[in-house]
KOLDREN-811373 format. One line per 4 residues: their letters; for each residue x, y, z of C-alpha. Coordinates in steps of 0.1 Angstrom, whole numbers, plus 2048, in hexadecimal, padded with zeros to 3 digits. Each point is the difference from the previous one (the first is absolute). Example, Ala and Ser with C-alpha at 12.3 -4.5 7.8 and 13.67 -1.06 7.14 Angstrom:
<atoms>
as	87B,7D3,84E  80E,822,7F9
</atoms>
This chain:
<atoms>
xxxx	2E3,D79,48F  7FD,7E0,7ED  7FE,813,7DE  821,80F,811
xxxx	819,7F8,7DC  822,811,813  80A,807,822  823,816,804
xxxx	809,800,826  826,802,7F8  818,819,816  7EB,801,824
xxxx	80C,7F2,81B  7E9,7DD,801  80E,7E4,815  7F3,7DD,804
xxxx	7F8,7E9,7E0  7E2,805,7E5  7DB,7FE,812  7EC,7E5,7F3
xxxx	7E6,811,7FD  812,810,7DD  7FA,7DB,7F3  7DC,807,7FD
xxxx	804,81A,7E2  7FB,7EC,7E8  802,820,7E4  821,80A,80E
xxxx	81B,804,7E4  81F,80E,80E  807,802,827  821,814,806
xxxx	807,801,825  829,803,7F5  817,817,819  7F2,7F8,81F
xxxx	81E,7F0,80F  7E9,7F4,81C  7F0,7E9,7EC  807,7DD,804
xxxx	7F2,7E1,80F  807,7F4,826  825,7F0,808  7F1,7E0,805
xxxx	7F3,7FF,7DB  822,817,7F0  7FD,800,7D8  7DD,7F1,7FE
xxxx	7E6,80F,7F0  7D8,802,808  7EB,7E2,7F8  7EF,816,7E4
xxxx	81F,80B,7EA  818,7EE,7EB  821,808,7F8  806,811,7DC
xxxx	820,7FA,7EF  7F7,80F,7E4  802,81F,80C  824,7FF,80C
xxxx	80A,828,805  823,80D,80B  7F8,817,818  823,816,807
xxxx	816,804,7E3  81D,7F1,818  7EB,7E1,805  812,7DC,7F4
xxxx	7DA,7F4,807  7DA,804,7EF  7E4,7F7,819  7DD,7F5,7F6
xxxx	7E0,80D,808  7DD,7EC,809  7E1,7F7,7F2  7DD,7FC,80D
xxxx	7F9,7DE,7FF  7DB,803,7F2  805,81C,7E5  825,804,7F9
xxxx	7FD,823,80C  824,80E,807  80F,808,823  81A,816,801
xxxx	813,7FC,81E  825,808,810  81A,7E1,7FE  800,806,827
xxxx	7DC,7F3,800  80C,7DE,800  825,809,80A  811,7FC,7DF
xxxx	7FE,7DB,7FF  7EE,800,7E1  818,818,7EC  815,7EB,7E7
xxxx	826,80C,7F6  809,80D,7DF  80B,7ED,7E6  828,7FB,806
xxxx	7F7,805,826  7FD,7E2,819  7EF,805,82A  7DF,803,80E
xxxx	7E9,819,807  814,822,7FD  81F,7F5,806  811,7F9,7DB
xxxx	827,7FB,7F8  809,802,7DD  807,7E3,7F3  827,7F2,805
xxxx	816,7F7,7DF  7FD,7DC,7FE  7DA,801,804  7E4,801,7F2
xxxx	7DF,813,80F  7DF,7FC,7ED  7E9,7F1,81D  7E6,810,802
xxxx	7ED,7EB,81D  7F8,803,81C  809,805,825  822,806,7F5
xxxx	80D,803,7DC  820,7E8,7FC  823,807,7EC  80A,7E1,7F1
xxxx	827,7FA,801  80D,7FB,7DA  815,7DE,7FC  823,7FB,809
xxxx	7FA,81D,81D  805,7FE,823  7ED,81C,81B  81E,811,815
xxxx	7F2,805,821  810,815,81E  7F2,7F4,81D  7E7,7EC,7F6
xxxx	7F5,820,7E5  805,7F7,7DC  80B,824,7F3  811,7F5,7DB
xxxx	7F8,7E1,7E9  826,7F7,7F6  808,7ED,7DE  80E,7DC,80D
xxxx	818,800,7E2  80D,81F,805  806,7F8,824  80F,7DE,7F6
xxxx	816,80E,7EA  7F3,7EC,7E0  7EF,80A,7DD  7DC,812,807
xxxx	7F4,7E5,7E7  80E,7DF,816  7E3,7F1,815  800,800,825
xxxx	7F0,7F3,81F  7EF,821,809  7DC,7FF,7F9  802,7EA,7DE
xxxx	7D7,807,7FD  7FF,81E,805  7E4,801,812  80A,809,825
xxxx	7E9,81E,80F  80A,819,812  7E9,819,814  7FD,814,81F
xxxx	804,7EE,823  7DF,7F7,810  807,802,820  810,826,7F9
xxxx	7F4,81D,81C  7F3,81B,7EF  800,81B,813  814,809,81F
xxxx	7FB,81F,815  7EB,80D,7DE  821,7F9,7E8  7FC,7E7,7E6
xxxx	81C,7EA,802  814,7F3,7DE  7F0,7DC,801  817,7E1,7FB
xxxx	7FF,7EE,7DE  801,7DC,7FE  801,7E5,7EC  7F1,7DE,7F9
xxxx	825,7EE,809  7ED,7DD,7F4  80B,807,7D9  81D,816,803
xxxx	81A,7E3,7FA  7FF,7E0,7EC  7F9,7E0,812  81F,7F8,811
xxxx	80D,824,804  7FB,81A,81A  814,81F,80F  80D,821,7F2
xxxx	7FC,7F9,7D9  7F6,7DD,80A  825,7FA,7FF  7FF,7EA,81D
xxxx	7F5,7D9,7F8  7EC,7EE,81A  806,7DE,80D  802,7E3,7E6
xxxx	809,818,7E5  820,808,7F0  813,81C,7EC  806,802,7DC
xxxx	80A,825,7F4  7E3,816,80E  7E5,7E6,800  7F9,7EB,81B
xxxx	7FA,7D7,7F3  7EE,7E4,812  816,7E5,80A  805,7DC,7F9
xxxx	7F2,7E8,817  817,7E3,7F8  7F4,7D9,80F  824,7FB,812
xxxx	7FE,7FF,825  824,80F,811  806,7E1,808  7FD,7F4,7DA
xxxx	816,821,7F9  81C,7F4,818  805,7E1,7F3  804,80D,7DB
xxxx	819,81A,80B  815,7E2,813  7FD,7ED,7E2  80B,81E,7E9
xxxx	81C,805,817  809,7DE,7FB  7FF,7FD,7DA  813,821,7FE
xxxx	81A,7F1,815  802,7DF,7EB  800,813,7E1  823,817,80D
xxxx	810,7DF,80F  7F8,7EE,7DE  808,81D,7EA  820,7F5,7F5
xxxx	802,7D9,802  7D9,7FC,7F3  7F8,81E,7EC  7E3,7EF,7F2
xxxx	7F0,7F9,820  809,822,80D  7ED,80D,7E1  7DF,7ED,802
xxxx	803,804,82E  7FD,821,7F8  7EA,806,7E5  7E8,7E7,810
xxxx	7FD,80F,81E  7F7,824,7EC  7E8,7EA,7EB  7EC,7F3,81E
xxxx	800,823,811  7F1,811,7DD  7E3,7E5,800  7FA,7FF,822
xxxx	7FD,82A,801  7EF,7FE,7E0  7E3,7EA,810  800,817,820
xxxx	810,7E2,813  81B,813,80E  805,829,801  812,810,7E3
xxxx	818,80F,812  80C,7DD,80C  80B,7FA,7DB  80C,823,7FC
xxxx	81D,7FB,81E  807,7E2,7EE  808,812,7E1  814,81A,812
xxxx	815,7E2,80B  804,7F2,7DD  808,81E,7F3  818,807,81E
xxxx	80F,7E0,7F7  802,804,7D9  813,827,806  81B,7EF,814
xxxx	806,7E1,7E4  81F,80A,7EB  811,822,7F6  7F9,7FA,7DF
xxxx	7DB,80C,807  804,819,81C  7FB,81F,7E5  7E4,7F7,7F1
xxxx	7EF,7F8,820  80C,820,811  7EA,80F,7E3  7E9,7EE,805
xxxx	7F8,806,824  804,823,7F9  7E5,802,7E6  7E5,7E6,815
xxxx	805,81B,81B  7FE,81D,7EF  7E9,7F9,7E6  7E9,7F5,81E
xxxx	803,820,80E  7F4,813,7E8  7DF,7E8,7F8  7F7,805,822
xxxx	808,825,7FC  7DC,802,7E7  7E1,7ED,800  7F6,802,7DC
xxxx	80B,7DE,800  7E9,7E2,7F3  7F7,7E8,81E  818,7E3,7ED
xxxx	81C,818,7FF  7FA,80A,823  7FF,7D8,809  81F,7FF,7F3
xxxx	810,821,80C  7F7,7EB,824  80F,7EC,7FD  825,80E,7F4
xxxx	7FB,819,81C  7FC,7E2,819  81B,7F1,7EE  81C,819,7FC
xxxx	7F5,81E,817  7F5,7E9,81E  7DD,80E,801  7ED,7DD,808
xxxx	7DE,80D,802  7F0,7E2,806  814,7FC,821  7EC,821,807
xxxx	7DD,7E9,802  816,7E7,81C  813,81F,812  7EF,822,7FD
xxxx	817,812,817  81D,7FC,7E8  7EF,814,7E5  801,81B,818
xxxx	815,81E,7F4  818,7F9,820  7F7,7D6,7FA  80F,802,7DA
xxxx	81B,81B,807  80E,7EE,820  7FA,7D9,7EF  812,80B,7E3
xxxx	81E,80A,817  804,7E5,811  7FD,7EA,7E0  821,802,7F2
xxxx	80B,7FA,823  7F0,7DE,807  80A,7F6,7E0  821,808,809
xxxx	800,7EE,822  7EC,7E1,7EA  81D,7FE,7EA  81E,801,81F
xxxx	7E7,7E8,810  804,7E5,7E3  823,809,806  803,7F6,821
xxxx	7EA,7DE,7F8  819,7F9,7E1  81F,808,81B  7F3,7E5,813
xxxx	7FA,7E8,7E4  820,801,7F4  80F,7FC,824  7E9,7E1,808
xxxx	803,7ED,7E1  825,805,7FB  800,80C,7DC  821,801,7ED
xxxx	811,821,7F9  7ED,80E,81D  80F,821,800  7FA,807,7E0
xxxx	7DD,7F8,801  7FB,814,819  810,81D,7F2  7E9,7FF,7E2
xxxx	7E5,7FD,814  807,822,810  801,80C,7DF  7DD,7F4,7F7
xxxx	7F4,80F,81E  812,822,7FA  7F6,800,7DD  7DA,7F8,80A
xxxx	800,81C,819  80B,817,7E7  7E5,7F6,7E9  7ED,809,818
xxxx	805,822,808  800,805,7DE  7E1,7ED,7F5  7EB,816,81C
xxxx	80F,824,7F9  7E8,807,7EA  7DF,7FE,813  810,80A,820
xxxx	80E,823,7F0  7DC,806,7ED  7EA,7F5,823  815,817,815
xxxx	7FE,81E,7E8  7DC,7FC,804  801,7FF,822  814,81E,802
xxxx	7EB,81C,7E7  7EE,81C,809  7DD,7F8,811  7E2,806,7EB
xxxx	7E7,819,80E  7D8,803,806  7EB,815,810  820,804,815
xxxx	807,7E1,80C  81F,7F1,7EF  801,7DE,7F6  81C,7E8,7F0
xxxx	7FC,7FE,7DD  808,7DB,7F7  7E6,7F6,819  7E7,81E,806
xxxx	7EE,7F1,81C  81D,804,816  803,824,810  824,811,801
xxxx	800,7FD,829  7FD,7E5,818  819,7E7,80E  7FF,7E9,7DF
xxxx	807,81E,7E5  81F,80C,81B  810,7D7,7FC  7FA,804,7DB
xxxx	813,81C,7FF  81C,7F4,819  804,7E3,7E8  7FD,816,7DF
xxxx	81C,819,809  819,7DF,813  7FD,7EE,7DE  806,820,7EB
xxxx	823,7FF,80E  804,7D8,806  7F1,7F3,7E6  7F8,81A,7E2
xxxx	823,810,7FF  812,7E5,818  7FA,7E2,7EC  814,80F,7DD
xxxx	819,81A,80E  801,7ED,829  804,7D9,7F0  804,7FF,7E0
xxxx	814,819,7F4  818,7F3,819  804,7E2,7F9  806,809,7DD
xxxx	81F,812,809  810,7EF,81F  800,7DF,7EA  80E,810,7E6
xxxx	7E6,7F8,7E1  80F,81A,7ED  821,7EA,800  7F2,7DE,800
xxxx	814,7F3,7E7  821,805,814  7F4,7E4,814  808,7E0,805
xxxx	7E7,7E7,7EE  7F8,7F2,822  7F9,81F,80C  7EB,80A,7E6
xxxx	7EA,7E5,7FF  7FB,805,828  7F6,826,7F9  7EB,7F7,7E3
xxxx	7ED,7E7,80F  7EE,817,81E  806,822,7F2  7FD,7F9,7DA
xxxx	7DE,809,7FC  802,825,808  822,800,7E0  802,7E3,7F0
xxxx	7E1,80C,7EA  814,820,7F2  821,804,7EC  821,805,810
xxxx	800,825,801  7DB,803,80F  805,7E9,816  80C,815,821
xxxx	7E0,81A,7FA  7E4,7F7,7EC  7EE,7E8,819  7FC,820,814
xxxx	7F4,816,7DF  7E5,7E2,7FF  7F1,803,823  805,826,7FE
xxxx	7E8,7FB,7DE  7EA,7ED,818  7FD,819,816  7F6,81D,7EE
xxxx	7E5,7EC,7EE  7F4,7F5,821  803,823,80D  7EF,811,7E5
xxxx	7DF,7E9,7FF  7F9,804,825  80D,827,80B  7EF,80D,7E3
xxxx	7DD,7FE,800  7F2,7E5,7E0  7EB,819,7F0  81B,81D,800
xxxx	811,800,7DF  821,803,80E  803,7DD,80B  7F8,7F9,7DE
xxxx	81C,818,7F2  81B,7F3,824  7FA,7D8,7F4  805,80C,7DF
xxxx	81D,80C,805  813,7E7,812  7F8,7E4,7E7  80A,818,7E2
xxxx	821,806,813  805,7DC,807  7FA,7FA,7DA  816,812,7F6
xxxx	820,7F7,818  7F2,7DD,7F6  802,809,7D8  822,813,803
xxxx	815,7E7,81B  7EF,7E0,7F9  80C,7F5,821  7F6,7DC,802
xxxx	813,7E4,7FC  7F1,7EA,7E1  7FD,7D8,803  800,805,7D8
xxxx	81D,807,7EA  7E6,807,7DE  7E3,80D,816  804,81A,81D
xxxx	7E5,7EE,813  802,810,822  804,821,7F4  7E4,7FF,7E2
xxxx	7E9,7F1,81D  806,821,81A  7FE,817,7E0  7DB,7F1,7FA
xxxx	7F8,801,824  807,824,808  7EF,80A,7DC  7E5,7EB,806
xxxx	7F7,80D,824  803,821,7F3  7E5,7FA,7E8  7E7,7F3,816
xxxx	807,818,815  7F8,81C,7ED  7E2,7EE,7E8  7F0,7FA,825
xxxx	7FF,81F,807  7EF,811,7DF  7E9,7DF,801  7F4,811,827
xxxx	7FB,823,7EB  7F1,7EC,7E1  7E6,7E7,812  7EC,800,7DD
xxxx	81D,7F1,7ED  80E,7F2,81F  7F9,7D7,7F8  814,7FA,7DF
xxxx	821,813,813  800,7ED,81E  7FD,7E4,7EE  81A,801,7EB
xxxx	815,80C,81E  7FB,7DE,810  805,7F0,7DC  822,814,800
xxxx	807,7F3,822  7FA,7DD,7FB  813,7FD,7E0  81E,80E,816
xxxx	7F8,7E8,81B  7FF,7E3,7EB  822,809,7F3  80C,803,820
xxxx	7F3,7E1,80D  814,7EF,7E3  822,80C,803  7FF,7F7,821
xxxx	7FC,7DC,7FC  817,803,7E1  81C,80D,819  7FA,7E8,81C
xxxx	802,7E8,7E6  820,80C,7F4  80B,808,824  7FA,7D5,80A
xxxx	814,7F8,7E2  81E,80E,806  802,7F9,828  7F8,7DC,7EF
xxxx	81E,803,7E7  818,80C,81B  7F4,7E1,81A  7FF,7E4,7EB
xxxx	7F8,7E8,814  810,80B,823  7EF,7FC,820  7EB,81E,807
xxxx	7F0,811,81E  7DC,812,807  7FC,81E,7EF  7FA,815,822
xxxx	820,7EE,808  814,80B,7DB  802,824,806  823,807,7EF
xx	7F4,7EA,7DE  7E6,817,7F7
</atoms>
């Protein structure tokens, strides 16, 4: 027996684990003791081998052609002399998967699209989840890898917060049963959920930002601790309050020190955000007020800033519709969206249950209101001046004041249509859907059920009707025809003047015959943009085709009616500057979208997109001054030098 060189004991019915007394045959060669399904050590020792043998992965053999597994055999310790044995000798736990396979022991899934499964170590051979995937579970079972682009709705090549290593591991559960009643039961697959989303991310797709981070397109930024205590906070806002008061009480009788009031005040705020001091969205509210401020200065300029609001809004939209954007683009797309579109994301880092899909949808509705009541609140405060102090020509005074206040509040509505029509069309498309649960898709953490998704959609389909159709066919169309626009000139001066100076801003912009109509045509423009980037899903080429579309109709009504009134005799200012607008958005637009297909010769495009875009700005920026300028001059030629009241108070002059 110990010149014994081979030992075949394969297909009886042994039981029990190898004597050993075998490990004294020191000759022995080959030992095959293979199908004898007894064989295996005790339960308290499952998968171990004797003392004596060693595991040889060399010898890796696939023993059913429907296997997804190989299984080694053994060694002798002390002369390499082969074993031959059944996988159920030490219960499978040594059998590795096959290449594109991922489990442990017999139990191999083929490897999910999205990963990647090349482990071959052991106890259990990983799949590792490809970057910018996220696993898909149903409860608690990840069954699909899904593409995190895809899912958000962006270009496959855009980075996102779902595994940005791509290192995560996923494997079979542990803690599984594996058999029941002698069935094998479908183990649960999990994942490692401490690398599935970038830091600051977490949630379906990592689309859901944790607590002292804000949202920026898909990503999910840190945000900025500034020094200022509330209290330090308050007292700027008084303070701003005050200056911005000054500067409208002064704005006639001391331009100059209405001018530097106001421009100080947005001077301090930049270097005081700039140094983290205050918040940026401190500064940003500011600026809305300015701006505010500077649309409701003089008819003269009302077209060109009509424009202009529409293409800050707009051209927002669609930067915030991609993410192939450099981070100083996206810095400054921020910051117009914040602006224009009332999306202060750094209020998100202060208030996080605003930034809620019911917190922005519901906040955004009541905006426009409280501004309202604001503005009907100074009213009442100027009613009261007036009566205290005793100022001459009271009546009239007051009268213009209710104009201000009436042209204000229709600012308003019209400033906010925009944002409101594009958040409620988001609020209102078709779930998304995985592994059959349905989720919203502008915020894919929150499932299509549940008391907050039924107020969502309470407020979606009440300001559908209110607000989306109410506010240009309920309010303003209206007005355009009860106060007879169309036939304005039949008026009395007097009576002009008073209609101009609270309604002018929704006609005075266009020529006599567009006047009764076209402010409608423009919100109805707004509306089918704003429609088309949030029903249609951003990847789908019809949005790109729908967006198209508008803006190539606009541009051409726009080429063909030249509807605008122009401040220029020589130069068609107003109506050159809509002409660039609509041409230029339609541009962006569609270079955007072939720089998402094109990500290798993506950089040079969207860089001379935002070259384009700037250029425009700039030109923008400047006839703007140049017709507030010319606006002052002639209000200052038809003064002279007569007494003159606030500008809040002046409705009827501008």
């Amino acid at each position: 027996m110990l010149l014994l060189l081979s030992l075949d004991v394969s297909t009886n019915n042994f039981s029990g684990k190898i004597p050993q007394e075998f490990a004294k045959l020191l000759a022995l060669e080959v030992f095959d003791i293979s199908l004898n399904p007894n064989m295996h050590e005790s339960n308290e020792e499952r998968g171990a081998l004797p003392y004596f043998v060693t595991v040889d992965f060399k010898t890796l053999t696939q023993r059913n052609p429907d296997d997804k597994f190989r299984c080694p055999n053994a060694r002798l310790s002390y002369n390499q002399g082969l074993v031959v044995l059944d996988p159920n000798y030490y219960f499978y736990r040594l059998c590795l998967c096959n290449i594109g396979y991922y489990g442990s022991g017999r139990t191999c899934f083929p490897c999910m699209e999205g990963g990647v499964c090349h482990d071959q170590m052991l106890p259990t051979q990983l799949m590792i989840i490809k970057e910018g995937y996220w696993p898909s579970s149903l409860h608690k079972n990840v069954t699909r890898l899904v593409r995190c682009s895809q899912a958000l709705g962006t270009s496959p090549h855009v980075h996102t917060s779902c595994n940005p290593n791509g290192s995560c591991e996923c494997g079979i559960d542990p803690d599984w049963l594996k058999e029941t009643n002698g069935v094998i039961d479908r183990p649960f697959v999990t994942c490692n959920k401490s690398c599935l989303c970038q830091k600051g991310s977490r949630d379906r797709f990592c689309s859901l930002c944790e607590h002292g981070y804000y949202k920026q397109g898909i990503l999910c930024h840190a945000c900025h601790k500034s020094k200022a205590s509330v209290y330090i906070i308050a007292v700027l806002l008084i303070l701003s309050i005050v200056l911005i008061t000054l500067g409208f009480f002064f704005h006639k009788k001391k331009r100059f020190l209405s001018v530097i009031f106001v421009f100080s005040q947005i001077i301090i705020l930049t270097v005081l955000a700039m140094l983290q001091i205050i918040p940026a969205w401190f500064l940003e509210l500011n600026v809305v007020a300015l701006f505010i401020g500077l649309a409701g200065r003089g008819k003269g300029a009302r077209g060109i800033m009509k424009t202009s609001v529409f293409y800050f809004q707009t051209f927002d939209a669609l930067l915030s519709n991609t993410d192939v954007w450099p981070v100083e683009v996206l810095e400054t797309q921020r910051y117009i969206g914040n602006v224009f579109n009332f999306r202060f994301s750094g209020l998100a880092c202060e208030f996080p249950s605003l930034f809620t899909p019911l917190g922005e949808l519901a906040s955004l509705l009541i905006l426009p209101l409280i501004c309202i009541l604001l503005v009907w609140f100074y009213f009442t405060f100027g009613y009261l001046v007036f009566k205290i102090f005793e100022y001459p020509d009271l009546k009239e005074r007051r009268f213009r004041l209710r104009n201000t206040c009436l042209q204000l509040s229709v600012m308003t509505l019209n400033f906010t249509y925009f944002p409101i029509v594009k958040k409620t069309a988001s609020t209102l498309t078709h779930c998304g859907e995985d592994n059959g649960q349905h989720y919203l898709r502008e915020a894919p953490w929150m499932e299509c059920e549940g008391y907050d998704y039924t107020i969502l959609q309470v407020l979606g389909w009440l300001a559908l009707p209110l607000y989306v159709i109410g506010v240009p066919f309920g309010l303003f169309l209206p007005l355009l025809h009860f106060n007879k626009v169309a036939r304005r000139h039949e008026m009395p001066q007097q009576d002009q003047e008073s209609l101009d100076s609270w309604l002018g801003s929704i006609y005075l912009p266009y020529k006599e015959e567009f006047r009764s109509y076209f402010e409608i045509i423009f919100l109805l423009r707004r509306m089918l943009i704003a429609f088309a980037l949030s029903l249609i899903n951003r990847a789908s080429s019809f949005q790109t085709i729908a967006v198209c579309f508008v803006l190539l109709v606009a541009l051409c009504f726009q080429l063909f009616f030249r509807p605008f009134n122009d401040s220029y005799q020589k130069f068609p200012l107003e109506n050159t500057a809509e002409t660039l607008v609509l041409l230029t958005l339609h541009f962006s637009f569609m270079n955007v979208r072939y720089a998402a297909l094109n990500p290798d010769s993506s950089l040079p495009i969207i860089w001379m997109i935002a070259l384009v875009n700037v250029v425009l700005l700039c030109g923008m920026v400047v006839s703007i001054i140049f017709l507030l300028k010319k606006a002052d001059e002639i209000v200052h030629e038809a003064r002279g030098h007569e007494e003159h009241v606030p500008v809040l108070g002046d409705g009827a002059g501008e």
